[in-house]
C-alpha positions as a printed Julia matrix, in Angstrom:
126×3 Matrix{Float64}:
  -6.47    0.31   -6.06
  -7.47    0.96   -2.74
  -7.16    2.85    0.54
  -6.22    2.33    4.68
  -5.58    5.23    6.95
  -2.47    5.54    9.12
  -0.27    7.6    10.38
   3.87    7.75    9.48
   6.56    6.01   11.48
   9.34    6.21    9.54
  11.02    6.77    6.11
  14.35    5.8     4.36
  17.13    7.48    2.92
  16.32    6.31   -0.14
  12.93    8.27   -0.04
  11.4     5.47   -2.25
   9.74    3.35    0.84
   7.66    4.71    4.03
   6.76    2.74    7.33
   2.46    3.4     7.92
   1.03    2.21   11.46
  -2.21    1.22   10.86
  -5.51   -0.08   12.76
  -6.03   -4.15   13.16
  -9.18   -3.23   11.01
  -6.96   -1.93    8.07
  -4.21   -4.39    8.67
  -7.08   -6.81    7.56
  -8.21   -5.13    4.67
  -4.32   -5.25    3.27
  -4.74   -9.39    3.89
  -7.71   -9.18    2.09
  -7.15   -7.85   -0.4
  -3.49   -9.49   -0.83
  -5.48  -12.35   -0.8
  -8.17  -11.67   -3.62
  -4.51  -11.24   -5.48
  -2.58  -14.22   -4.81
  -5.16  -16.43   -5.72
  -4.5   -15.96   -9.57
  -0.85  -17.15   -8.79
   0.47  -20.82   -8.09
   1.16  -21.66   -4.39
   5.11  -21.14   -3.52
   6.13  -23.28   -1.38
   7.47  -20.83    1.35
   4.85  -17.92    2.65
   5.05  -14.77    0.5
   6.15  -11.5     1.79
   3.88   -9.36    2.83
   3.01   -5.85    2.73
   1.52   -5.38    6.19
   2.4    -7.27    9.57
   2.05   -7.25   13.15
   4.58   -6.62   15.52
   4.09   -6.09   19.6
   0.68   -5.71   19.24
   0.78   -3.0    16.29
   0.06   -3.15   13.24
   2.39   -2.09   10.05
   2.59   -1.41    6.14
   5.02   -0.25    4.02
   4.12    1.38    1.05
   6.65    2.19   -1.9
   7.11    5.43   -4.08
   7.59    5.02   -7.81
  10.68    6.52   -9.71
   7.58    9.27  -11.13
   6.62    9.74   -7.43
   9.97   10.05   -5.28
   9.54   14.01   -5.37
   6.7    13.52   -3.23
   8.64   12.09   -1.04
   9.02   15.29    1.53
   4.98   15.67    1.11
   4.93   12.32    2.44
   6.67   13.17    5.18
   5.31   16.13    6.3
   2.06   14.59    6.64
   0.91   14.49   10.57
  -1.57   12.35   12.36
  -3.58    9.93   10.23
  -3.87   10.17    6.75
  -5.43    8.42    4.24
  -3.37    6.41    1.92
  -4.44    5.45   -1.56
  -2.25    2.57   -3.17
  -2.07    0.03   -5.62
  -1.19   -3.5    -5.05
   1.28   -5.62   -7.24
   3.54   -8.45   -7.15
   7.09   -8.36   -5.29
   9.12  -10.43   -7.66
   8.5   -13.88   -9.34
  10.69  -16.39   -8.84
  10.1   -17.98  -11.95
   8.23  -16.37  -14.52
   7.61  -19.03  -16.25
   5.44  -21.3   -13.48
   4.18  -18.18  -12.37
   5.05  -18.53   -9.07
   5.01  -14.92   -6.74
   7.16  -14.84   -4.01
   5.34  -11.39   -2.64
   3.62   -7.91   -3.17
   4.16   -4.45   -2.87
   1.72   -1.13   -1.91
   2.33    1.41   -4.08
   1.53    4.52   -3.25
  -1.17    6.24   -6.09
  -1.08    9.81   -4.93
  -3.77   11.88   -3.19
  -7.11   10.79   -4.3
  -8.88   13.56   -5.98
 -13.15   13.32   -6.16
 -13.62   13.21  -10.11
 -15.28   16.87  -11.51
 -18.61   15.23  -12.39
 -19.52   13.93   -8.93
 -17.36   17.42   -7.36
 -20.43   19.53   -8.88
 -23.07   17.19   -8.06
 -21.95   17.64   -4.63
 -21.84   21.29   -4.23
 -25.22   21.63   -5.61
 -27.26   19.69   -3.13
């Protein structure tokens, strides 16, 4: 799991998928991470699909809601300016699952990130 900040473009009417325009510097760190994942599986032959890309000098992700998440679809929505996005990466599809072979990945978005009691407390009495 990990985090980029961005700011919405767009949704579906689905409400399971949401366009993010993002920084060159967090554009990288969803490449980067991508990568550290796609190492475990085989090389396809053809490039996987990504979760991030450039287009006209922007940058772009699209992260995905879960079935347990697509009420928080409108919340998603109504979220101005940048935010900060905490998802999860994992595999597209395989396209065989037997070789192993991972045609692309998916962000999945985890939910607002909450700062766990213990260090909450810690912080409030400094």
């Amino acid at each position: 799991m990990f985090s980029f900040k961005g700011s919405i473009v767009s949704g579906n009417d689905e409400k399971k998928n949401t366009l993010i325009r993002i920084c060159k510097e967090d554009y990288l760190k969803i490449c980067e991470e991508t990568k550290n994942l796609h190492h475990i599986f085989s090389e396809p032959t053809v490039q996987p699909i990504m979760p991030a890309w450039e287009y006209k000098e922007a940058y772009y992700a699209k992260i995905l809601l879960s079935k347990a998440r697509k009420e928080q679809y409108g919340a998603i929505m109504d979220m101005i300016g940048d935010n900060l996005f905490n998802v999860k990466l994992v595999p597209y599809s395989f396209t065989n699952s037997n070789t192993g072979l991972c045609n692309g990945f998916s962000l999945y978005w985890q939910g607002a990130f909450n700062v766990p009691k213990k260090f909450a407390v810690k912080q409030q009495t400094v």
